[in-house]
MARDO-564507 format. One record per atom (N, C-alpha, C): residue in three letters; atom name; x, y, z. Coordinates in Angstrom, 2 decimals. Example, Ala and Ser with C-alpha at 12.3 -4.5 7.8 and 13.67 -1.06 7.14 Angstrom:
REM MARDO-564507
code:Ala	site:N	X:13.19	Y:-5.69	Z:7.80 .
code:Ala	site:CA	X:12.30	Y:-4.50	Z:7.80 .
code:Ala	site:C	X:13.20	Y:-3.30	Z:7.80 .
code:Ser	site:N	X:12.85	Y:-2.25	Z:7.08 .
code:Ser	site:CA	X:13.67	Y:-1.06	Z:7.14 .
code:Ser	site:C	X:12.90	Y:0.03	Z:7.87 .
***
This chain:
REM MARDO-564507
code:Unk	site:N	X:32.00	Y:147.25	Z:144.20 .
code:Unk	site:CA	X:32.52	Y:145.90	Z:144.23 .
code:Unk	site:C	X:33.21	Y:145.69	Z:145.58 .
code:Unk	site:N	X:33.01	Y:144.95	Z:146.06 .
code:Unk	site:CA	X:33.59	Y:143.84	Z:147.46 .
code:Unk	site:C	X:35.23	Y:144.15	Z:147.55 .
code:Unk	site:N	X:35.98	Y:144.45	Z:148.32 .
code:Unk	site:CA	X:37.40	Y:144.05	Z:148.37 .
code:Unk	site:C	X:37.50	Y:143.11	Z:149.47 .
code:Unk	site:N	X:38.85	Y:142.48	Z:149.67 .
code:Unk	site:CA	X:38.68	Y:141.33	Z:150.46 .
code:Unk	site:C	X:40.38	Y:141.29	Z:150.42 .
code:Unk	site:N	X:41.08	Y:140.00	Z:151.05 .
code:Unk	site:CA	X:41.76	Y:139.74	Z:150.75 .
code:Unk	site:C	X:42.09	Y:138.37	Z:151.84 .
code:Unk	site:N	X:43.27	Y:137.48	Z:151.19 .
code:Unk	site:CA	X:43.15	Y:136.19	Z:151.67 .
code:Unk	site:C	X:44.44	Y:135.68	Z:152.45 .
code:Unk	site:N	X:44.26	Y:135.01	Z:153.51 .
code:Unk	site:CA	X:45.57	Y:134.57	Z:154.10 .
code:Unk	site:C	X:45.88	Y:132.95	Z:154.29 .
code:Unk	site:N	X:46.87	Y:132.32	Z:153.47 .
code:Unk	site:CA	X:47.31	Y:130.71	Z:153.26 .
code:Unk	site:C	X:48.24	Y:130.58	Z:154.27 .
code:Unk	site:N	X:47.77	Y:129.65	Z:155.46 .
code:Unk	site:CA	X:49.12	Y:129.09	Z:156.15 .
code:Unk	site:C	X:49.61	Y:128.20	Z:155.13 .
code:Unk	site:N	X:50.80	Y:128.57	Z:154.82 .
code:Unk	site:CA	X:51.74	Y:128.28	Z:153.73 .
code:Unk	site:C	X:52.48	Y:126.53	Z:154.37 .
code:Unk	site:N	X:52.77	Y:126.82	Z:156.04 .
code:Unk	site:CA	X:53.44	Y:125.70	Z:156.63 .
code:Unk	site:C	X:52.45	Y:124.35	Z:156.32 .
code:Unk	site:N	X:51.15	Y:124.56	Z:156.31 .
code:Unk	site:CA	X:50.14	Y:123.74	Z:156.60 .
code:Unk	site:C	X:49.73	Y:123.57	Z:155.14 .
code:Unk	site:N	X:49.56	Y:124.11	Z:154.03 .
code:Unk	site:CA	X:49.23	Y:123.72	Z:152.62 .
code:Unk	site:C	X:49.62	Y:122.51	Z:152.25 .
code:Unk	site:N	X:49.26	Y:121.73	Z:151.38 .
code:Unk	site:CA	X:49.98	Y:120.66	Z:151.06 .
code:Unk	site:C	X:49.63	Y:121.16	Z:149.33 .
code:Unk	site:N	X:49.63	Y:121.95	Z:148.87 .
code:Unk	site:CA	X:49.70	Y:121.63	Z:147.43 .
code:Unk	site:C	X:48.75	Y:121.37	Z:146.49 .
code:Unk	site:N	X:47.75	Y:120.96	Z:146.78 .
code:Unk	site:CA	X:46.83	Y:120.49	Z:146.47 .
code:Unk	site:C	X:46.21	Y:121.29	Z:144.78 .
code:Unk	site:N	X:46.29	Y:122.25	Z:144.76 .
code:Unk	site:CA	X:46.03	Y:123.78	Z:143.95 .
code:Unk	site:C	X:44.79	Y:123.50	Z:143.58 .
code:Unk	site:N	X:43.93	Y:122.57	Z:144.88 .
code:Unk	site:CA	X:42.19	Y:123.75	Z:144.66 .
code:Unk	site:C	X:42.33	Y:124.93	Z:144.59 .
code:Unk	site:N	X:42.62	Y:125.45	Z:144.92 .
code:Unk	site:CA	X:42.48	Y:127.01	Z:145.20 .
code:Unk	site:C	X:42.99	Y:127.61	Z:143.81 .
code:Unk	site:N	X:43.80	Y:127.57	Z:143.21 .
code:Unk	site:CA	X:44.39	Y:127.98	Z:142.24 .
code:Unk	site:C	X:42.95	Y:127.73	Z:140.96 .
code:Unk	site:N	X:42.69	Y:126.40	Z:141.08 .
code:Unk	site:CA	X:41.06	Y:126.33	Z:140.22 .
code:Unk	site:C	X:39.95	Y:127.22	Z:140.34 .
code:Unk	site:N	X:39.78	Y:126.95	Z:141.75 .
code:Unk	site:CA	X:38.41	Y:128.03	Z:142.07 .
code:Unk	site:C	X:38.53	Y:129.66	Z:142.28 .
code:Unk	site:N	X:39.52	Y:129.83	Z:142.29 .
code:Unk	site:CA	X:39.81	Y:131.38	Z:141.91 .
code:Unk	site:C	X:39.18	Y:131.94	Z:140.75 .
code:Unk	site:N	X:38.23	Y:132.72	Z:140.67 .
code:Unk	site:CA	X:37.72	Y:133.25	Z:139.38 .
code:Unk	site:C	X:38.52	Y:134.90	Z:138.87 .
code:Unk	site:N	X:39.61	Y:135.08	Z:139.85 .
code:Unk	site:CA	X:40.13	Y:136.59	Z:139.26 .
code:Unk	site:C	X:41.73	Y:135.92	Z:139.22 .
code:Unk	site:N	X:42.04	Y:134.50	Z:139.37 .
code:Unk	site:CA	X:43.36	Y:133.65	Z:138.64 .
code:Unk	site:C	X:44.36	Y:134.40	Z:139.69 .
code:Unk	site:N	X:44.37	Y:134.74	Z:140.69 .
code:Unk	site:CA	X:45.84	Y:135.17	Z:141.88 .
code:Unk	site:C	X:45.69	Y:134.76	Z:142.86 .
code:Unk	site:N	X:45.72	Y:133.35	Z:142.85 .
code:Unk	site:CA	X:46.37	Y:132.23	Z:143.80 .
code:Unk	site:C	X:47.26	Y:131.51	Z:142.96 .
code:Unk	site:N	X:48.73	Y:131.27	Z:142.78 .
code:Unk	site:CA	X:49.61	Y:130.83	Z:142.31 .
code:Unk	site:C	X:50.71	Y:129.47	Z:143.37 .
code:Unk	site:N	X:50.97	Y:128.70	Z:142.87 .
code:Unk	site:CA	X:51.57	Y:127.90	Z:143.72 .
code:Unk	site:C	X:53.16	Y:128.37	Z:143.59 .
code:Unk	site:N	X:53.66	Y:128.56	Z:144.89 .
code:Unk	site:CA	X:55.25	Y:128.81	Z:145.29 .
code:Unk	site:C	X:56.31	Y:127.92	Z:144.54 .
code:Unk	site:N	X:57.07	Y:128.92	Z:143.94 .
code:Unk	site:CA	X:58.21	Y:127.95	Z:143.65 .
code:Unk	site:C	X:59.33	Y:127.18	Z:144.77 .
code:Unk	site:N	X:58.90	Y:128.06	Z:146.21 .
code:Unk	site:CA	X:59.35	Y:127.35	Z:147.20 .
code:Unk	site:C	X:58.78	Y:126.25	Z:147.99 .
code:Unk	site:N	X:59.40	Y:125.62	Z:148.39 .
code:Unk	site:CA	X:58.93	Y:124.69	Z:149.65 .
code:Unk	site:C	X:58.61	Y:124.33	Z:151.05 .
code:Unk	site:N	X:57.68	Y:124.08	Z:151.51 .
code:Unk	site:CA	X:57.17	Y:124.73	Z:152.78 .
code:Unk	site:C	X:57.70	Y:123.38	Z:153.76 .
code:Unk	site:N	X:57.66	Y:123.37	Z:154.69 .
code:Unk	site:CA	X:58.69	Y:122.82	Z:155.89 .
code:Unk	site:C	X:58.19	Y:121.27	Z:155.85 .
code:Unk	site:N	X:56.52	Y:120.83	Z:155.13 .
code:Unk	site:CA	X:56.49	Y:119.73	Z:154.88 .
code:Unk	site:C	X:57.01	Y:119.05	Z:153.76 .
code:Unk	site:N	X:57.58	Y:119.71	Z:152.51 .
code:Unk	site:CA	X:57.97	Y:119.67	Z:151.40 .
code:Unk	site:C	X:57.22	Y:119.60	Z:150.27 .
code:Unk	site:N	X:56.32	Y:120.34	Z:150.47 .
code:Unk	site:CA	X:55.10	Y:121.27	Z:149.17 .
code:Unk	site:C	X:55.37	Y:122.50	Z:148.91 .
code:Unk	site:N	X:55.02	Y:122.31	Z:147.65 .
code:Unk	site:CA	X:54.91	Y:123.53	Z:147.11 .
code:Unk	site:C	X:53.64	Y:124.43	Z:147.27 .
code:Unk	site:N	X:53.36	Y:125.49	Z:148.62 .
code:Unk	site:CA	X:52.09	Y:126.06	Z:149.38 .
code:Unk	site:C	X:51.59	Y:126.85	Z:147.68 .
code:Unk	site:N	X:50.24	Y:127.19	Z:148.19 .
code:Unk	site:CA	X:49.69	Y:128.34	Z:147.20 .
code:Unk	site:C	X:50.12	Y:129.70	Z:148.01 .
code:Unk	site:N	X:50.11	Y:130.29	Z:147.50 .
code:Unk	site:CA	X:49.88	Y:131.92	Z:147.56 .
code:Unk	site:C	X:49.63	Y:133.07	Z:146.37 .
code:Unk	site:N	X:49.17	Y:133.97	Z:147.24 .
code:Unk	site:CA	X:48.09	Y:135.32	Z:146.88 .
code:Unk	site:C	X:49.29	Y:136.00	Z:145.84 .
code:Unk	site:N	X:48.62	Y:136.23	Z:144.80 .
code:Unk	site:CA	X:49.54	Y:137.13	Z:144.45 .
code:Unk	site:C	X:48.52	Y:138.07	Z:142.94 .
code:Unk	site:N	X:48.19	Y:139.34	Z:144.17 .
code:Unk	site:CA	X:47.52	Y:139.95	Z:143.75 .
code:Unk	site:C	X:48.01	Y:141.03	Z:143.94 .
code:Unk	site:N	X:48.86	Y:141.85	Z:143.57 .
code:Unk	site:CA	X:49.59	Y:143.38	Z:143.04 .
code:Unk	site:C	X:48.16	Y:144.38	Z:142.78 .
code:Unk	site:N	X:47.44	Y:144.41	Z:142.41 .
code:Unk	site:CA	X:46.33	Y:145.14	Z:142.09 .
code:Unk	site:C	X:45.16	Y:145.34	Z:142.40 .
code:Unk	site:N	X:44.94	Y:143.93	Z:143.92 .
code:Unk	site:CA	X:44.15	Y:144.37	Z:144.88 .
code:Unk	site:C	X:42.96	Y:143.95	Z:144.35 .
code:Unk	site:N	X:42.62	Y:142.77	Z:143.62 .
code:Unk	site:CA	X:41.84	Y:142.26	Z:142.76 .
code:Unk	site:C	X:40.63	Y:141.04	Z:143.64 .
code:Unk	site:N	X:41.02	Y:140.97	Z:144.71 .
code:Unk	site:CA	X:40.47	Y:139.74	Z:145.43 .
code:Unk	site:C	X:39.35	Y:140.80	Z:145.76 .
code:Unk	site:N	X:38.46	Y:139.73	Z:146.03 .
code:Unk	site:CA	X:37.01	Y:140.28	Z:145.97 .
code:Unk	site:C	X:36.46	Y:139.44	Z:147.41 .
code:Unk	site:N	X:37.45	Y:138.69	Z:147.94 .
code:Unk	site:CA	X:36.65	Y:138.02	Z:149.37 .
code:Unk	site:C	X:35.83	Y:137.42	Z:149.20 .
code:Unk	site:N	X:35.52	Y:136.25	Z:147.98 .
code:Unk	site:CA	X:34.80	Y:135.84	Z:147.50 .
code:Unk	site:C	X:34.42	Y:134.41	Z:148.39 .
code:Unk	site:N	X:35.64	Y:134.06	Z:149.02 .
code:Unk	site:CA	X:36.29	Y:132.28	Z:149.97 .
code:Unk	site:C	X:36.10	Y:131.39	Z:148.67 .
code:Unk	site:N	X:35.86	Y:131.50	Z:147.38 .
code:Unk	site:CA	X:35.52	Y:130.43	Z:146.83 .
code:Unk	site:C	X:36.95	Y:128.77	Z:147.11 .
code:Unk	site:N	X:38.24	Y:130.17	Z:147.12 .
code:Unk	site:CA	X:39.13	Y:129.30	Z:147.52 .
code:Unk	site:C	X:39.03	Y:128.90	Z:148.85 .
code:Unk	site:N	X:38.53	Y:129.06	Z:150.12 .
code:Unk	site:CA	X:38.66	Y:128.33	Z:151.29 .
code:Unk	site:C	X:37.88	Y:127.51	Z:151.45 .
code:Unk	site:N	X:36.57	Y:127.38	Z:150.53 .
code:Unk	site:CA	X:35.77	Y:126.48	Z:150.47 .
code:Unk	site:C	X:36.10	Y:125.00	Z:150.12 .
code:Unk	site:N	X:36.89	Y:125.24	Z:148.96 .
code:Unk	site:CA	X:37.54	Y:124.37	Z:147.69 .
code:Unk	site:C	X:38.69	Y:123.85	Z:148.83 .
code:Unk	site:N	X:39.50	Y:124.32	Z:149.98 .
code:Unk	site:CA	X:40.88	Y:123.78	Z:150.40 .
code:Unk	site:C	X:40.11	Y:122.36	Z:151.47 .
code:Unk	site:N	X:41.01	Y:121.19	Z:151.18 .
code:Unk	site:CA	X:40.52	Y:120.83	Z:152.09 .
code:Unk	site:C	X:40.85	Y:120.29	Z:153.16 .
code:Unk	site:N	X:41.72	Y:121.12	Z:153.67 .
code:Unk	site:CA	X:42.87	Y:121.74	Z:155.10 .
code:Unk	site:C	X:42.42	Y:122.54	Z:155.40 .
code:Unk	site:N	X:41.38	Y:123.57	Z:155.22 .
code:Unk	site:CA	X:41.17	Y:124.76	Z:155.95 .
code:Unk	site:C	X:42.45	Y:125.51	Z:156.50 .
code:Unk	site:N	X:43.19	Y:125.83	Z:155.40 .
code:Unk	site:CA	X:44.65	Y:126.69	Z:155.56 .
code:Unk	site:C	X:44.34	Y:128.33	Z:155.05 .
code:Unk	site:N	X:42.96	Y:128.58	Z:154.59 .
code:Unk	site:CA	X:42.90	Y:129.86	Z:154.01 .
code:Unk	site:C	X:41.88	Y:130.57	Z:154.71 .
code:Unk	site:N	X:42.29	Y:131.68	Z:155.28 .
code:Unk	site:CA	X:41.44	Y:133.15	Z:156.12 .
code:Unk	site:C	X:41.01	Y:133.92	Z:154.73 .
code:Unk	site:N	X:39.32	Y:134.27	Z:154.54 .
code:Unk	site:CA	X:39.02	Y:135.03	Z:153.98 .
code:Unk	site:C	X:39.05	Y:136.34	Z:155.13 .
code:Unk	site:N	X:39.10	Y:137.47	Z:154.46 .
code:Unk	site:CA	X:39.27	Y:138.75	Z:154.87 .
code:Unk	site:C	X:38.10	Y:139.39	Z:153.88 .
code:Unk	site:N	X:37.07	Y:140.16	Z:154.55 .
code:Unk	site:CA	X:36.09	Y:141.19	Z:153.15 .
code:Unk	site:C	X:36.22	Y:142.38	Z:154.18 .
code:Unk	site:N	X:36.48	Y:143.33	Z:153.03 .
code:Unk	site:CA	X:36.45	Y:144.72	Z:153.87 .
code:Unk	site:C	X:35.02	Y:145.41	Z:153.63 .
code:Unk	site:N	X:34.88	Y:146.24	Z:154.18 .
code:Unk	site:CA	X:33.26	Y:146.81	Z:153.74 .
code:Unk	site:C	X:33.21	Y:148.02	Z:153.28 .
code:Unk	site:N	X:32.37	Y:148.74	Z:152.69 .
code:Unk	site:CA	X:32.62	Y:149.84	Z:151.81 .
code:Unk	site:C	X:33.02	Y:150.78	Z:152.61 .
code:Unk	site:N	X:33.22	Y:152.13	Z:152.06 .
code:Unk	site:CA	X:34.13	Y:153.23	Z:152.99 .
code:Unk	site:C	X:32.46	Y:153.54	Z:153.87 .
code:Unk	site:N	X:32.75	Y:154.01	Z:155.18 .
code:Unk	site:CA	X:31.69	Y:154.99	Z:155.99 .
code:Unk	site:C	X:30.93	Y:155.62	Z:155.78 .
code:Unk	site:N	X:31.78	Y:156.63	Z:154.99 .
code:Unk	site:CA	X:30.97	Y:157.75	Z:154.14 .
code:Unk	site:C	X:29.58	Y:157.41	Z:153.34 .
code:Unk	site:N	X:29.61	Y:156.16	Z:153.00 .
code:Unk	site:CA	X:28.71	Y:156.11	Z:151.82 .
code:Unk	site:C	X:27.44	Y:155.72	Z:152.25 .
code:Unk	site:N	X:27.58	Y:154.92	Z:153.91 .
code:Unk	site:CA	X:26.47	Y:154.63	Z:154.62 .
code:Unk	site:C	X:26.03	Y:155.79	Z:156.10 .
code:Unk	site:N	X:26.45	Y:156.57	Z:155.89 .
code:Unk	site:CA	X:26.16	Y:157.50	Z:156.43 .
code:Unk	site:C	X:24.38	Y:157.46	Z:156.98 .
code:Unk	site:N	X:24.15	Y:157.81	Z:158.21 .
code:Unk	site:CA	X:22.43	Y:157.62	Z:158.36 .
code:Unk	site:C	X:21.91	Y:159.16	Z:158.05 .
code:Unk	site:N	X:20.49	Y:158.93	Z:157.34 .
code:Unk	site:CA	X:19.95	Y:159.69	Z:157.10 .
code:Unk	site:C	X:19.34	Y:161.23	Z:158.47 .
code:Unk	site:N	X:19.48	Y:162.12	Z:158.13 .
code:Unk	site:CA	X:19.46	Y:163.20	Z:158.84 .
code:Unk	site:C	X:17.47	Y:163.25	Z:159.59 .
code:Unk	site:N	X:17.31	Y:163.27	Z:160.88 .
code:Unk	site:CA	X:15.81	Y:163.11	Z:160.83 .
code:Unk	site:C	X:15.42	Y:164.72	Z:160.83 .
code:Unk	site:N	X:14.52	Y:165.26	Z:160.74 .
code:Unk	site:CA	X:13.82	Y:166.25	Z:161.09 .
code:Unk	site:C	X:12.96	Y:166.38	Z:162.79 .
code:Unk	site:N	X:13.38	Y:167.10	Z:163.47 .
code:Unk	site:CA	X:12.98	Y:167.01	Z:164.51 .
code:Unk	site:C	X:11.59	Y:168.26	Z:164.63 .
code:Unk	site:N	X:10.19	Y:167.85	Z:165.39 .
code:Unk	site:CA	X:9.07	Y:168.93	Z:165.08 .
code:Unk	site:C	X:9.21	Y:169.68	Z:166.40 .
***
């Protein structure tokens, strides 16, 4: 499975909580604080590393306030095959 993870300019959000909808693993939550325009921003709140880098939320914002991040599997696992030399 994909890991990923997501970054909300919080200053620039207005609230909106697309993102909070289109989340299919539910850890985008809206702040009980207030951001310098006087919204309440979304943010990540994923303790368990659950984001999958999916953007469904940056798709859905429509401020373009959210950086998807996808990491790619470990090295090891794509390792290239060994040739035989004659």
């Amino acid at each position: 499975m994909a890991k990923g993870r997501i970054v909300i300019d919080s200053q620039r959000c207005k609230g909106c909580e697309l993102c909070t909808t289109a989340c299919p693993k539910d850890i985008i939550h809206m702040s009980e604080t207030f951001n310098t325009r006087g919204y309440h921003p979304a943010v990540l709140v994923d303790p368990d590393g659950q984001c999958t880098g999916c953007a469904l939320c940056a798709w859905m914002c429509p401020d373009a306030v959210i950086t998807v991040y996808r990491y790619r599997e470990a090295a090891a696992s794509r390792r290239p095959l060994a040739v035989a030399s004659t």
